[in-house]
C-alpha positions in Angstrom: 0.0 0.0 0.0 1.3 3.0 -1.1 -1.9 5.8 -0.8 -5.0 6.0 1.5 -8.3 7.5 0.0 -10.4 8.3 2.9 -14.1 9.9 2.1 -16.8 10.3 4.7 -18.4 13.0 7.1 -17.5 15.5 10.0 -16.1 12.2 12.0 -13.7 11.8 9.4 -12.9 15.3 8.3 -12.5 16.3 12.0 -14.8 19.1 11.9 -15.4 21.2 14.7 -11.5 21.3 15.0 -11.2 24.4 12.7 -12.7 26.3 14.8 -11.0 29.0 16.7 -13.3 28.6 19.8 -12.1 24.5 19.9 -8.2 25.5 19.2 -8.2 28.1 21.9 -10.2 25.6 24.3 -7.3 22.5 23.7 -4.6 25.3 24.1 -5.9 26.5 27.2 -7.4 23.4 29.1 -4.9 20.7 27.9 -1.9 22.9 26.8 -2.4 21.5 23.4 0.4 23.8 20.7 -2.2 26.0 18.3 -2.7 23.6 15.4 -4.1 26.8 13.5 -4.4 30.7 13.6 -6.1 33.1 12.8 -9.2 30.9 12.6 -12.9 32.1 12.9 -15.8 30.1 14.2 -17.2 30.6 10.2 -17.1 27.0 10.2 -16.7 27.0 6.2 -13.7 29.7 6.6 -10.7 26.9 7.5 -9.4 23.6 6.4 -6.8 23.5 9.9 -8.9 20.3 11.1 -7.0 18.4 8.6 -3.9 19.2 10.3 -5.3 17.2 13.1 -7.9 14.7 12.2 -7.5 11.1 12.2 -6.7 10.3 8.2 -3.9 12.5 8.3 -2.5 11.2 11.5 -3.0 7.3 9.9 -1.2 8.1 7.0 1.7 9.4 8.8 1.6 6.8 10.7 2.1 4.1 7.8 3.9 6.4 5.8 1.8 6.7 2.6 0.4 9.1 0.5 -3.4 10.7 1.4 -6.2 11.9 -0.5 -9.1 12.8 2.1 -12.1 14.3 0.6 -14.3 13.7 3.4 -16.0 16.5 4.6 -18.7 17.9 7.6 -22.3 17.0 6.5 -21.1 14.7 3.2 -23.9 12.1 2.8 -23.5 8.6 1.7 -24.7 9.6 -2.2 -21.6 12.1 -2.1 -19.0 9.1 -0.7 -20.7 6.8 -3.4 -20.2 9.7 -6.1 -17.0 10.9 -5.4 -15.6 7.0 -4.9 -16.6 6.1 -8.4 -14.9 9.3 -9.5 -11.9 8.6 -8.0 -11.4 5.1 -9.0 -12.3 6.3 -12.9 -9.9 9.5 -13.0 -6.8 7.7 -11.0 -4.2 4.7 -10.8 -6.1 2.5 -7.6 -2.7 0.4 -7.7 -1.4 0.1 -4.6 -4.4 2.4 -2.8 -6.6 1.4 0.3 -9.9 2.8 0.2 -11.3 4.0 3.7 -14.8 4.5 3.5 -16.7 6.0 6.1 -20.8 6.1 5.6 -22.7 8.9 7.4 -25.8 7.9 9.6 -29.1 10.3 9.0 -30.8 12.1 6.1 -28.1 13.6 3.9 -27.9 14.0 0.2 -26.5 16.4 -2.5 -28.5 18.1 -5.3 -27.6 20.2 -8.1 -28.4 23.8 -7.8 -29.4 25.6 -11.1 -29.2 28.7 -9.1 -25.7 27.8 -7.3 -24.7 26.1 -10.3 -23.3 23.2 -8.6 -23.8 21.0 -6.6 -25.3 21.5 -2.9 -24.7 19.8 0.2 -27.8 18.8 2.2 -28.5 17.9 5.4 -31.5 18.1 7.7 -30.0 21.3 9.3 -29.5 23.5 6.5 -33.3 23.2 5.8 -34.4 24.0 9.2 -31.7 27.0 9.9 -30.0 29.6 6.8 -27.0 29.6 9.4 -26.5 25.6 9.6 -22.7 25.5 8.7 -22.8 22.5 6.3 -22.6 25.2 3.3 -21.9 29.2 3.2 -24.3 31.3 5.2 -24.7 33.2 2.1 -25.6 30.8 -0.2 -28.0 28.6 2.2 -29.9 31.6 2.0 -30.3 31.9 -1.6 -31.9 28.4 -1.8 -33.2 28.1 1.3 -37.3 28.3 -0.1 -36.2 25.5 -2.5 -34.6 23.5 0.0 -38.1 23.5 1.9 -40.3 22.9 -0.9 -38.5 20.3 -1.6 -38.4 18.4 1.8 -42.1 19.4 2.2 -43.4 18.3 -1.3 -40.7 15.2 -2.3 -38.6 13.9 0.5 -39.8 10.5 2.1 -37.0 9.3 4.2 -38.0 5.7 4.3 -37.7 6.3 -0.1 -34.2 8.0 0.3 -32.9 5.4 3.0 -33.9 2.7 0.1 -32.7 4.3 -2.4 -29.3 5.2 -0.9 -28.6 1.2 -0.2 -29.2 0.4 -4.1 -26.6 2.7 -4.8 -24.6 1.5 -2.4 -24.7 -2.1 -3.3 -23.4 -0.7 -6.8 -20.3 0.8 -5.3 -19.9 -1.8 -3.2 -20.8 -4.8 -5.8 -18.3 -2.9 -8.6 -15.2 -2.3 -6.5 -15.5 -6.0 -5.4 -15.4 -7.7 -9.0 -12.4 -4.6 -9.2 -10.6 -6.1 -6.5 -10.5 -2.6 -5.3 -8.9 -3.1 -1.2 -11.6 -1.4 0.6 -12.9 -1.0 4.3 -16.2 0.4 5.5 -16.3 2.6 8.6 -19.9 2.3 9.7 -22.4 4.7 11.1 -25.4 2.9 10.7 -25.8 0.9 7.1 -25.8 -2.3 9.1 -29.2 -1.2 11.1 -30.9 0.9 8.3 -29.8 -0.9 5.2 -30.3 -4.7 6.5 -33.8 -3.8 7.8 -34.9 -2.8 3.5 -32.8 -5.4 2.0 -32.2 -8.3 4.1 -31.5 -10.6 1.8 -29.5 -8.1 -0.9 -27.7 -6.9 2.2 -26.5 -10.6 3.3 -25.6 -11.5 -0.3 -22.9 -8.5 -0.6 -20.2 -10.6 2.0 -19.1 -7.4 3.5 -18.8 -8.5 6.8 -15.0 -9.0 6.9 -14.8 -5.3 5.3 -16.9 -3.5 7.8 -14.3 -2.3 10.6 -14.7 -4.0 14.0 -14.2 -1.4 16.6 -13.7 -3.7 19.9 -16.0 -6.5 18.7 -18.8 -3.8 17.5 -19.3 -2.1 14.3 -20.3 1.3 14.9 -17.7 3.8 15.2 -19.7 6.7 16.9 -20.4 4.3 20.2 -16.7 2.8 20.0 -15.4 6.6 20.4 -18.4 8.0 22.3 -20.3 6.0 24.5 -18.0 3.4 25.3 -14.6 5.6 25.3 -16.0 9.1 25.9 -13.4 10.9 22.8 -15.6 13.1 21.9 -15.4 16.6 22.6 -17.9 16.6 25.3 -15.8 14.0 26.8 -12.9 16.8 26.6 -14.6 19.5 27.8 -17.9 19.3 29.3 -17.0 18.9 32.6 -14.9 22.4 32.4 -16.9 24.3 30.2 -20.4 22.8 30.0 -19.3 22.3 25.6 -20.2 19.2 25.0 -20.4 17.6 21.3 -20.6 14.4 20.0 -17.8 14.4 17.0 -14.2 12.9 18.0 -12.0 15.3 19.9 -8.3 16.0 19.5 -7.6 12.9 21.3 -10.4 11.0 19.8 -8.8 11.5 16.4 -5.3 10.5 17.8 -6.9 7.3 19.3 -8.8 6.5 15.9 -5.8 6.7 13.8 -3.8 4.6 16.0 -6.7 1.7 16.6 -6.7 1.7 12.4 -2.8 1.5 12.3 -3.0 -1.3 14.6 -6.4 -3.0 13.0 -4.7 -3.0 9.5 -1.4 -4.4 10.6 -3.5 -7.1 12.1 -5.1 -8.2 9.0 -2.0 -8.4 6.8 
């Protein structure tokens, strides 16, 4: 292996750790050197989490190239698009692709208006300042966005939906002999309950990271070892959050390094 290719949400990209209010707290509370300054809280503003987050600190740790285009609110359909465009634009010699796929309704449409493609989740339809996309441009949409949900979003539909593409990703890079692993969130609850038996057929058990014997990422890193920021700072500052904190990351990263060298 000579390149990771990591794709997936917040958990992945390390988002809230860009923030200037989370650098400051680590600095301050833990003595943590400034990863970043000159940071804002515009959530959008910085990129300094990747400085920090757990695919960067894995891929120093086994000394290969990265390519992480995860990012804070990416959905399933945007992994699944952004996969298939990777694998088609690039030599996959050599590459091991880290897939994490993001639990809740999430998607990504095309904006005629935007002219491009918008990221979606449930809080940039509720609230022009949710920080998935530019305050500025939420608000240009943000009518659309709610006729949409109210007149054409079914969850249920999109959960469905959003397995059939996945067993297509999944399904192609397997006759590829892509080397793949899935981080989960939740496709082993959701998806199994819609497609039991499509679900079983795909084999993916032995490609689905086992975090301590479970398969679920967020209560490996939350609930059973409290690395997320609340974990870090709720009992100073009242803060709490669910994402991985600065030590979260670090204990991801090494729990991979150490789960990959076991499989060789």
């Amino acid at each position: 292996m000579k390149k990771l290719y990591i794709n997936g949400s917040s958990i992945t990209s390390g988002w809230p750790l860009n923030r200037k209010s989370i650098i400051d707290l680590y600095h301050e509370h833990y003595k943590i050197e400034k990863w970043a300054d000159g940071d804002s809280d515009d959530v959008m503003e910085s990129e300094s989490n990747r400085l920090v987050n757990w695919p960067t600190r894995l891929s120093k740790l086994l000394n290969v190239d990265l390519v992480d285009e995860s990012r804070h609110g990416g959905s399933v359909n945007r992994v699944i698009r952004m996969t298939y465009e990777y694998i088609e634009d690039n030599n996959i010699d050599d590459t091991l692709f880290i897939l994490e796929f993001p639990s809740g309704y999430r998607d990504e449409l095309f904006s005629i208006k935007l002219d491009r493609l918008f990221n979606i989740t449930i809080g940039n339809v509720q609230d022009i300042g949710d920080g998935t996309e530019l305050r500025s441009d939420n608000k240009k949409v943000f009518n659309e966005l709610n006729s949409y949900f109210k007149n054409f979003v079914d969850q249920e539909t999109h959960f469905k939906k959003e397995f059939l593409s996945f067993v297509g990703l999944i399904s192609y890079m397997k006759s590829m002999n892509v080397n793949f692993l899935i981080i989960n969130q939740s496709i082993t609850d959701e998806y199994s309950e819609y497609y039991p038996q499509i679900f079983k057929s795909l084999d993916i058990e032995d490609r689905i990271v086992k975090w301590d014997g479970g398969d679920c990422i967020v209560k490996w890193y939350w609930n059973d070892n409290n690395l997320h920021l609340g974990g870090d700072f709720k009992h100073i500052t009242g803060y709490d959050d669910y994402h991985p904190g600065y030590f979260g990351h670090i204990k991801i990263a090494e729990y991979l390094y150490e789960y990959l060298n076991e499989k060789k």
